[in-house]
BAVO-978427 format. One record per residue (C-alpha): x, y negated, z; residue in one letter; residue number from 1. Coordinates in Angstrom, 2 decimals. Layout:
N
X;Y;Z;A;NUM
...
***
This chain:
335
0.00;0.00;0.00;X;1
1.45;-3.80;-0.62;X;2
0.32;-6.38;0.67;X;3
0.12;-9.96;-0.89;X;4
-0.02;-13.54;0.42;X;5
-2.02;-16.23;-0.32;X;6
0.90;-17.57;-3.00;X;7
1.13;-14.05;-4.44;X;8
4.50;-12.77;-2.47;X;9
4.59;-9.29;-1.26;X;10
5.66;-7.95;2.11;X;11
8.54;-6.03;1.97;X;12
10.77;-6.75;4.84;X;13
11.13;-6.94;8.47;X;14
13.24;-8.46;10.77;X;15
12.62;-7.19;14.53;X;16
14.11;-8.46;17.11;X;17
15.14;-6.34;20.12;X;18
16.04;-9.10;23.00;X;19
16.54;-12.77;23.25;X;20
19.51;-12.41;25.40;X;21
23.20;-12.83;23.36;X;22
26.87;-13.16;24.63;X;23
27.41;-16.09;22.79;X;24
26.08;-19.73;23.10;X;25
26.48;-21.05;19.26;X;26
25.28;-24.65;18.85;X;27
22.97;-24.16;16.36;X;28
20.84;-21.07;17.79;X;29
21.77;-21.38;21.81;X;30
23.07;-24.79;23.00;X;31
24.24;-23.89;26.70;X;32
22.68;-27.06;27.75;X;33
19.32;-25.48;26.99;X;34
19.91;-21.80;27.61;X;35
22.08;-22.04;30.64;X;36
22.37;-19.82;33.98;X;37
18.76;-21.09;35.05;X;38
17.07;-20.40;31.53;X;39
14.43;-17.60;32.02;X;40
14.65;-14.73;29.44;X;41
12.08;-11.91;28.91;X;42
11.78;-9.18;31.34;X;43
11.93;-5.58;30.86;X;44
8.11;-5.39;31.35;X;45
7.47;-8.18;28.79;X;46
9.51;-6.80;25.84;X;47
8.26;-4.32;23.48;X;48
9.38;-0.27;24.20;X;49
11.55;1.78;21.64;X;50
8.59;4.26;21.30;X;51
6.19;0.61;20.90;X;52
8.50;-1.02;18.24;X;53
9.28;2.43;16.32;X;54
5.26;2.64;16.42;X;55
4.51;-0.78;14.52;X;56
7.67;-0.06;12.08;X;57
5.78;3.01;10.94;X;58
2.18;0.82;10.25;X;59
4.44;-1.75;8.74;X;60
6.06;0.41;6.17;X;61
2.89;1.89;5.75;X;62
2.41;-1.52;4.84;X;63
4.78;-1.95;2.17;X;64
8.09;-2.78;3.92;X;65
11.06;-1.33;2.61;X;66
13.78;-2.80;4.59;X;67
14.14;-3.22;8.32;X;68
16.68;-5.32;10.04;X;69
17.35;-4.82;13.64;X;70
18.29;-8.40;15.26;X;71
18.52;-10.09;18.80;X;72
19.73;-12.43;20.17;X;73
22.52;-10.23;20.08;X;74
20.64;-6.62;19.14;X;75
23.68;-4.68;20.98;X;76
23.35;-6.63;24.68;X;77
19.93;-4.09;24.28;X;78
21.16;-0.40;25.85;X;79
21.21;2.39;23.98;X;80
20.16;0.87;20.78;X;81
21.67;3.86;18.49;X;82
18.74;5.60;19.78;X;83
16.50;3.36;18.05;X;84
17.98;3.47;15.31;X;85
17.60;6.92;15.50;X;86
14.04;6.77;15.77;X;87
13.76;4.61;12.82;X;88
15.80;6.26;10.68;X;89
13.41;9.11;9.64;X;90
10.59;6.77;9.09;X;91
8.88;7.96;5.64;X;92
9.11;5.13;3.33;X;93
12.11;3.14;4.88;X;94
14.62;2.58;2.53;X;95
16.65;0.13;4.15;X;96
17.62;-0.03;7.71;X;97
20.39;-2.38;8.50;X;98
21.52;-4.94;11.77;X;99
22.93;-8.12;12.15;X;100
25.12;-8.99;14.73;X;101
28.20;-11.44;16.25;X;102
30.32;-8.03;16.76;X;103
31.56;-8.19;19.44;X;104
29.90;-5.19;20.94;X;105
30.49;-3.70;17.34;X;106
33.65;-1.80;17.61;X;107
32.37;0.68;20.56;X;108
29.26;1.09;18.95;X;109
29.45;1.12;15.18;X;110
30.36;5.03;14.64;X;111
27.40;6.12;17.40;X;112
25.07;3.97;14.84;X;113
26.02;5.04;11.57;X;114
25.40;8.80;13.12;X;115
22.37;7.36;14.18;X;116
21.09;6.65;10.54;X;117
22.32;2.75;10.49;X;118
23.02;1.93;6.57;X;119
25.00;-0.79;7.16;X;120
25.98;-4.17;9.20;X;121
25.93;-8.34;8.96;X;122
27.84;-9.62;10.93;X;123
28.23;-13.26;11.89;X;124
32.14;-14.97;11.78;X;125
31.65;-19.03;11.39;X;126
35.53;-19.36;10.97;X;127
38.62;-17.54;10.75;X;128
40.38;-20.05;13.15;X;129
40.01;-18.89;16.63;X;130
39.99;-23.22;17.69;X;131
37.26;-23.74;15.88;X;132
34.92;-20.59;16.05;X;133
35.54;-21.07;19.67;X;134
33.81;-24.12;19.67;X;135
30.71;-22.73;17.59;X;136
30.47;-20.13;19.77;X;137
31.16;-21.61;22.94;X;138
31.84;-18.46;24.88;X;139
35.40;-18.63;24.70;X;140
35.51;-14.91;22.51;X;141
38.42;-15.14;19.53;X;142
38.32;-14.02;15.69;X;143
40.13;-11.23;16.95;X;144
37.38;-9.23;18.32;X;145
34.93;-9.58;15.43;X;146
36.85;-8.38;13.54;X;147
38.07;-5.28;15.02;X;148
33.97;-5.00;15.35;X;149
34.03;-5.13;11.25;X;150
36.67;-2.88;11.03;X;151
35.27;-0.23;13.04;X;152
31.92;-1.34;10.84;X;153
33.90;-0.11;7.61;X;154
35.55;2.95;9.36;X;155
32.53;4.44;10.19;X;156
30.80;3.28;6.91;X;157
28.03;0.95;7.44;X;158
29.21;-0.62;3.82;X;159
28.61;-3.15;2.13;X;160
29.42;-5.39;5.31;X;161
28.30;-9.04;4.87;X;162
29.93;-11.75;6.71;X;163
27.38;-14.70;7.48;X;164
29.14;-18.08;8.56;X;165
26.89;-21.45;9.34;X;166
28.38;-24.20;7.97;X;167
28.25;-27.58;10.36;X;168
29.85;-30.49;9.00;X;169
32.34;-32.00;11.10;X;170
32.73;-28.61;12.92;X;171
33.99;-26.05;10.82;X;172
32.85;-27.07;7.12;X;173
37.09;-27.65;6.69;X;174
37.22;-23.76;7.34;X;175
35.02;-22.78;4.69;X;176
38.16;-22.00;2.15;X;177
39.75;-20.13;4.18;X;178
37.20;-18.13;5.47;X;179
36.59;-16.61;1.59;X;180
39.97;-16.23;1.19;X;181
40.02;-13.87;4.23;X;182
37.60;-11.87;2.91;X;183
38.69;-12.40;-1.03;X;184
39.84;-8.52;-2.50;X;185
38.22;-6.92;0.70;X;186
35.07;-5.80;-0.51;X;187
33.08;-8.13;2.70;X;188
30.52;-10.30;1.42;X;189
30.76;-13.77;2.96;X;190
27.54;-15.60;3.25;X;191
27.49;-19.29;3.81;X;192
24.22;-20.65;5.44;X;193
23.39;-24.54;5.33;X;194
22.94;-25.26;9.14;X;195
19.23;-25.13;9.39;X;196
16.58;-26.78;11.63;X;197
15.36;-23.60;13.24;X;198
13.51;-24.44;16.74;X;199
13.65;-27.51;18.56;X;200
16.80;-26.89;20.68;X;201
19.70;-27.51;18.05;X;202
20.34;-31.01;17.63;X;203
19.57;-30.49;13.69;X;204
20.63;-33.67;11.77;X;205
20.35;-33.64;7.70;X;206
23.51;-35.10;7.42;X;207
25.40;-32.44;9.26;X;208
24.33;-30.24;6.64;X;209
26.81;-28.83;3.92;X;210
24.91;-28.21;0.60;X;211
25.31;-25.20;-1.47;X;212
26.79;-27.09;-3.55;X;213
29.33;-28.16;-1.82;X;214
30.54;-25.57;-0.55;X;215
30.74;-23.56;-3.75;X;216
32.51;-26.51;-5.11;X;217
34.83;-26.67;-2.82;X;218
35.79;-22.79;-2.97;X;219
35.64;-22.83;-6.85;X;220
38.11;-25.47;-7.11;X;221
40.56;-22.82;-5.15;X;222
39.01;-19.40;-6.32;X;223
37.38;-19.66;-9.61;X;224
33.44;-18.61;-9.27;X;225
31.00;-17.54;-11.69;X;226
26.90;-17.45;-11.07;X;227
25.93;-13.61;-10.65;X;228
22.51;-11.93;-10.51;X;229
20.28;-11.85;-7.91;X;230
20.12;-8.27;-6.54;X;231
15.98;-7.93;-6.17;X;232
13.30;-10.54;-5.80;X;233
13.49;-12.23;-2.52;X;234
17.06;-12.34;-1.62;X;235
18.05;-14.99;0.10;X;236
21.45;-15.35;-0.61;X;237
22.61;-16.60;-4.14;X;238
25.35;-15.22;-5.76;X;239
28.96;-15.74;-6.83;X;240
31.00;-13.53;-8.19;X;241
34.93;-14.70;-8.13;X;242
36.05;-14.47;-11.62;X;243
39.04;-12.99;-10.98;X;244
37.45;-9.70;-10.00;X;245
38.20;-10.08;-5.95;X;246
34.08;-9.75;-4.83;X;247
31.48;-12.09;-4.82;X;248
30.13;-14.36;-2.00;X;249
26.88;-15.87;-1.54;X;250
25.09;-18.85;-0.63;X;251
21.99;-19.72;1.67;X;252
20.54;-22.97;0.82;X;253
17.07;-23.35;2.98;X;254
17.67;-27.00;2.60;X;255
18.70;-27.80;-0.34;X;256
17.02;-25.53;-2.65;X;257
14.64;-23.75;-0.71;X;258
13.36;-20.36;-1.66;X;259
10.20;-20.00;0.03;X;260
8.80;-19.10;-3.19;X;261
10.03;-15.33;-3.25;X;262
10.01;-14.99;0.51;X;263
9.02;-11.84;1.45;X;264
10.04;-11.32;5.35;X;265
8.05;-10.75;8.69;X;266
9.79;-11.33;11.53;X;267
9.03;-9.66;15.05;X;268
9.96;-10.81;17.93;X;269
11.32;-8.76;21.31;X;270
8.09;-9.31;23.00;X;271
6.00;-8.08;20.09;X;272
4.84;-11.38;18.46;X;273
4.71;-11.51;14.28;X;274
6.20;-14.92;12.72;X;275
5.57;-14.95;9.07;X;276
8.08;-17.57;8.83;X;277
12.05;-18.34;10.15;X;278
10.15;-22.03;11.05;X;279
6.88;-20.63;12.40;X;280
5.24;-22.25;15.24;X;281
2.73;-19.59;16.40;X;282
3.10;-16.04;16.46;X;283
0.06;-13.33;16.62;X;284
0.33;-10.84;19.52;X;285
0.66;-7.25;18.34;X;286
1.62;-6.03;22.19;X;287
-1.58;-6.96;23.45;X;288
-2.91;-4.81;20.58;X;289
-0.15;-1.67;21.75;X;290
-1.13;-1.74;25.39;X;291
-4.98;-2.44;25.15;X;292
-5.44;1.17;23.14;X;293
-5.68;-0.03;19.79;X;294
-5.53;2.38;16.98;X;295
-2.82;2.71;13.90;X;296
-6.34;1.96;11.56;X;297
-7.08;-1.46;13.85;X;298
-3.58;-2.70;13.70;X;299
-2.89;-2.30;10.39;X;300
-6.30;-4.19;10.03;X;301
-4.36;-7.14;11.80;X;302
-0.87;-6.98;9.93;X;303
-2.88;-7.27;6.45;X;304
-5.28;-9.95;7.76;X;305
-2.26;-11.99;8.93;X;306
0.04;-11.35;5.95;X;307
-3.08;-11.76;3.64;X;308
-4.11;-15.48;4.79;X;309
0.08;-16.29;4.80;X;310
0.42;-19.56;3.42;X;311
4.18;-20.76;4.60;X;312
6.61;-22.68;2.77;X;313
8.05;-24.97;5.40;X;314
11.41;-25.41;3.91;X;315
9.38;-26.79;0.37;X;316
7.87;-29.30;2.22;X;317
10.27;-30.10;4.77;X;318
9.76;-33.85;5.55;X;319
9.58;-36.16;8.32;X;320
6.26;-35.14;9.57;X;321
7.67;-31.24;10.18;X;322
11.27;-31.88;11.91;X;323
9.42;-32.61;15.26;X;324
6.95;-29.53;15.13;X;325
7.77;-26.97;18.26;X;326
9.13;-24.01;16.06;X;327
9.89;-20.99;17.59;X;328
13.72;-20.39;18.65;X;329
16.02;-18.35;15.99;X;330
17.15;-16.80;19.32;X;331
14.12;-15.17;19.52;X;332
13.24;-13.39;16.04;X;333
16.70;-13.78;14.51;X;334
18.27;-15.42;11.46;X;335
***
């Protein structure tokens, strides 16, 4: 079965997140100002169960998603997480089943999650100077240990790894360079993501932003790039192959070319609430439906009636009237 929004996109992918709790602080998901040692996450009781999130996977796919991504927060803070993933796995109709994460919990946990039935991994490096990713991160951890996270990632083989950096001008836009040269020949697949206005908490100013542009500019002028293909309708990332044969990268550009048009993600978040959109501002409770006795038939009801009156497109008409809507936190339903 696939279902169709009101401007004719599919659904075909889902993004659940497993906690709102991360080991890092990065300025542009978790200022520490906001989510300090007072902030009060979700409790145990409040967030959904393996066996609860494994349940609406299945009435998703069923559904028409293909693809699930497992993000946080930080998805590995959550224990035992291989063993969701190896409930997922086996889920009839699930072709893609992949996580995004900062790494640092990678390298203990990447071979237990490829035997699990992981396919592969993001994971998120913002530079390859340890000065300067310190101070996106601000939790003090080094390049060091993400990567030995991505090289565990490729030793166990959870390929193609992507690399996703957000670009902040001023912070670490002078980085960009040699953060694709790092990865130039290796087979990674560095992402570059215009720093976005997601939630209310980030101190999100237009002119902080580096365009697509720009930033493809400014690596073509040192590694000849050529426009590639986009992989399937709906992917968010544009593409770049470098001419000289060393890979591609890829380009996010919610702000200055938007792509709501082909958007075909769901997002979940930890607690059970569905956002149809990275910018939404109000969820619709599907653990309510779990724990009241609600049957597969009566949820699915919900996820098409929700999907079917979709109508978002915030980053197409991004404008003064939107920036000062209360959008719900990336840290909550992931990137």
């Amino acid at each position: 079965m696939t279902l169709i929004d009101t401007l004719g996109r599919p659904l075909r992918d889902l993004r659940v997140s497993v906690t709102d709790r991360c080991n890092f602080r990065c300025i542009y998901c978790m200022p520490r100002e906001v989510f300090g040692p007072d902030f009060q996450f979700l409790n145990r009781a409040e967030i959904l169960s393996y066996e609860e999130t494994v349940r609406l996977v299945r009435l998703f796919v069923a559904n028409g998603v293909e693809k699930v991504r497992i993000t946080g927060g930080e998805p590995l803070v959550r224990a035992n997480l291989d063993s969701l993933i190896a409930m997922l796995a086996p889920v009839e109709g699930l072709l893609d089943l992949t996580l995004t994460t900062n790494g640092v919990l990678l390298a203990n946990q990447a071979q237990r999650l490829k035997d699990a039935g992981l396919k592969r991994v993001t994971v998120s490096l913002d530079s390859p100077d340890d000065e300067v990713f310190r101070r996106m991160n601000d939790s003090n951890v080094g390049v060091a240990q993400v990567l030995a996270g991505i090289d565990a990632a490729a030793k166990a083989g959870l390929d193609p790894i992507k690399i996703n950096a957000v670009v902040k001008r001023g912070v670490n836009d002078h980085t960009i360079v040699d953060l694709a040269r790092m990865f130039h020949g290796t087979g990674r697949i560095v992402r570059f993501i215009e720093f976005m206005d997601v939630g209310t908490t980030n101190g999100w100013k237009l002119d902080e932003v580096v365009t697509a542009k720009e930033i493809i500019e400014r690596i073509d002028a040192v590694l000849p790039l050529e426009p590639a293909e986009a992989n399937y309708r709906g992917e968010v990332a544009r593409r770049y192959r470098y001419k000289d044969g060393g890979g591609e990268i890829g380009v996010i550009s919610s702000i200055s070319q938007p792509f709501c048009g082909d958007c075909t993600r769901a997002r979940l978040s930890p607690e059970g609430e569905l956002f149809t959109c990275l910018f939404g501002t109000k969820g619709t409770d599907f653990r309510e439906l779990l724990r009241n006795g609600a049957s597969d038939e009566e949820i699915s009801a919900v996820i098409g009636r929700v999907w079917g009156n979709r109508a978002d497109r915030y980053s197409e008409i991004r404008s003064d009237e939107t920036v000062g809507l209360e959008k719900v936190e990336m840290s909550r339903i992931g990137g």
